[in-house]
N, C-alpha and C positions, 0 to 999 in steps of 0.2 A: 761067700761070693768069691767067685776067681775073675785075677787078671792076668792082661796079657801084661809080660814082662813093660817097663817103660822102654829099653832096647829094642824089644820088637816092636811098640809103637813107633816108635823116632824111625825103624826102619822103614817101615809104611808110609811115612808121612814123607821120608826122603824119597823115596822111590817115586810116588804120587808127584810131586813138583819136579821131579827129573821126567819123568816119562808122559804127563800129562800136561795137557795147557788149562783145564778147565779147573780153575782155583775161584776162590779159596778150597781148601781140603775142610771137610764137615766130618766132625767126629760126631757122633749119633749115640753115645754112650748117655741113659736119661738123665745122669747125673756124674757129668763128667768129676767135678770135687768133690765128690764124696770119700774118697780117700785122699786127704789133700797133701798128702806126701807123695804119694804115686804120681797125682799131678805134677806135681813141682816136681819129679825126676823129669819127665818128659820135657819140660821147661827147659830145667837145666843142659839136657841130652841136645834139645833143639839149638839152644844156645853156643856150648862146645861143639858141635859138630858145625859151625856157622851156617847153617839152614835160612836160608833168607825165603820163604815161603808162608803164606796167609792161611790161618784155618779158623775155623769158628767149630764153639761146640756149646752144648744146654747141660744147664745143672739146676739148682735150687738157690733162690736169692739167700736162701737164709746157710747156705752153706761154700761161703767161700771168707778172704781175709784181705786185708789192705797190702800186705804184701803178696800173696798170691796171685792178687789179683795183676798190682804191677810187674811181676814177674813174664804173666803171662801174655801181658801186654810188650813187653821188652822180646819174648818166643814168636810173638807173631801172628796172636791171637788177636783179632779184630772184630770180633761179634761175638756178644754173650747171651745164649737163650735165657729164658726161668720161665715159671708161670708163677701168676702169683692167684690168677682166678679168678678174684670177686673183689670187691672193693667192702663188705659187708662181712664183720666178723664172725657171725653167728649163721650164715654160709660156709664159712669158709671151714668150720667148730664142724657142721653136719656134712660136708663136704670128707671129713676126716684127711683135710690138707695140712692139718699140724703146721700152719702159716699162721700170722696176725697182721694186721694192716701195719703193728710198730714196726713187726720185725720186718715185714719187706723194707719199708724205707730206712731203716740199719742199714739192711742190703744197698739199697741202691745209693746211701751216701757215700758208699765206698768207691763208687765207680766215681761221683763228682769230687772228691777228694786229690786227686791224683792223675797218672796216666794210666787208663783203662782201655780195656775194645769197650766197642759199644754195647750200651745194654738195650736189650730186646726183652719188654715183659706184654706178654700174653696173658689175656683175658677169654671166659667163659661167658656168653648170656645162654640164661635161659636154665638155671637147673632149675628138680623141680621144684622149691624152693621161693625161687626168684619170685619179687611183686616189681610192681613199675619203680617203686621206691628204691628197692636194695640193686634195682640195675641202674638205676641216677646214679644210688653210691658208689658203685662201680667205675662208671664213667669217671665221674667226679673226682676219684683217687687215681685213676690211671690220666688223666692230664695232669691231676698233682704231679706224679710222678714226672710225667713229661716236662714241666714247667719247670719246676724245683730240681730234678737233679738228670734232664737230660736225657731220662730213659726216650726209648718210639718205643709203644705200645698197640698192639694188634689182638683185635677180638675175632674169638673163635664162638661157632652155636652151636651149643648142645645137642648132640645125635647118638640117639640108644642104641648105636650099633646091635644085632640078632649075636647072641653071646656075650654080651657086654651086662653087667649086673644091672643096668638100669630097666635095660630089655628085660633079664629074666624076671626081675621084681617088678616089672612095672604097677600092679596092683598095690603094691606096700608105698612106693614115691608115688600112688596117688594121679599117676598120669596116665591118660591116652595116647595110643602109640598109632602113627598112620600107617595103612598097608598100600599107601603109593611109593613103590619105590623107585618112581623118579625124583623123588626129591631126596633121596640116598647118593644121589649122581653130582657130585662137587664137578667133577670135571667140568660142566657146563656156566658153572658162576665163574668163573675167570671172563671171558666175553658175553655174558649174558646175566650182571647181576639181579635182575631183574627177576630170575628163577633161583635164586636164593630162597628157602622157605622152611620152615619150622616143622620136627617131623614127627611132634605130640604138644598134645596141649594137657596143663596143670587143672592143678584146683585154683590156681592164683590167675594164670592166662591162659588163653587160647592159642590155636596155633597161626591164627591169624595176627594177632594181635603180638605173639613173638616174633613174625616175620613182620610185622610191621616197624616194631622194635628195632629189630637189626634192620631195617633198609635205614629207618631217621639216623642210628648212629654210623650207618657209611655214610649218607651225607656230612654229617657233623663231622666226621674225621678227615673226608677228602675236603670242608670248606676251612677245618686248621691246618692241614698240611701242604692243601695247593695241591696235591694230588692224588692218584687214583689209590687208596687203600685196600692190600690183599685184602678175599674173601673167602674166609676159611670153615672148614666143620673141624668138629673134632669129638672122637668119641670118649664118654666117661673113662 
């Protein structure tokens, strides 16, 4: 894997809060720590050059450290993406997320330990996989989360994007895939959750019955947080 120097990161990231107003700066890299030395150049870089400017960026809960983390909270860094998925380990085992439910919360005590940005962990319903029960677990471990160490947690539905292995396999995961593709159109669940809807059903659920799924848990999430909770797709 190649990167860009940390130099010509820090230079992007200087130029962006010079020349733009619309901050934070979002780094898009899927796993920003994954080389956690490269990061912590950038840190550093941000730090010495006194860069007073905001960015967020997404990595892996299971791939970051107590002092990194504070560093990067010191650089300017105020939102931390991850996913972590599923709240069900034996999901998460066929999912081939090389996560565990321990290790997320490893992760996320790091953030309640100290000074951190915020942590942002996202969730999946709906693989094919899922029964009503392993999406309770779900739930149930991402409020832990939220409860216990502070994380906000946002659920995304499972969509087999045309290209996406779920799509080409779908025969082998066992599910029916719909060929209405307005329900491939996110754009319209921002003002209209309402058309939010599930776009195959399992051997476990239907597609009704996933989209019914995700409507009770945007209730349940906008009546703990008081407000209106993104609503997201997201492809395998």
């Amino acid at each position: 894997m190649r990167y860009h120097s940390p130099e010509r990161v820090v230079d992007w990231i200087e130029r962006m809060g010079r020349e733009f107003t619309v901050l934070p700066v979002r780094i898009l890299d899927s796993t920003f720590t994954l080389d956690q030395s490269w990061a912590e150049q950038i840190c550093d870089l941000i730090l010495a050059r006194g860069l007073r400017v905001r960015w967020h960026c997404q990595t892996r809960i299971d791939c970051v450290n107590r002092t990194l983390i504070e560093k990067m909270h010191r650089a300017g860094c105020t939102e931390l993406v991850a996913g972590v998925d599923s709240g069900n380990d034996d999901i998460l085992r066929k999912s081939k997320k090389s996560l565990t439910k321990a290790r997320a919360r490893q992760g996320a005590q790091l953030f309640r330990d100290g000074p951190a940005p915020q942590l942002h962990l996202n969730f999946v319903i709906g693989h094919p996989w899922d029964t009503r029960e392993t999406i309770a677990e779900t739930i149930s471990f991402a409020e832990e989360l939220e409860d216990s160490y502070g994380a906000k947690c946002g659920y995304y539905m499972m969509v087999p994007f045309p290209g996406t292995e779920l799509w080409d396999r779908a025969s082998s995961y066992e599910i029916e895939i719909t060929q209405d593709w307005e329900k491939y159109c996110k754009l319209s669940f921002t003002e209209r959750p309402d058309r939010l809807a599930a776009t195959f059903s399992s051997r476990h659920l239907t597609s009704d019955e996933l989209t019914q799924i995700y409507h009770d848990i945007y209730k349940r999430k906008r009546a703990r947080t008081g407000r209106r909770p993104a609503l997201r797709t997201a492809p395998p």
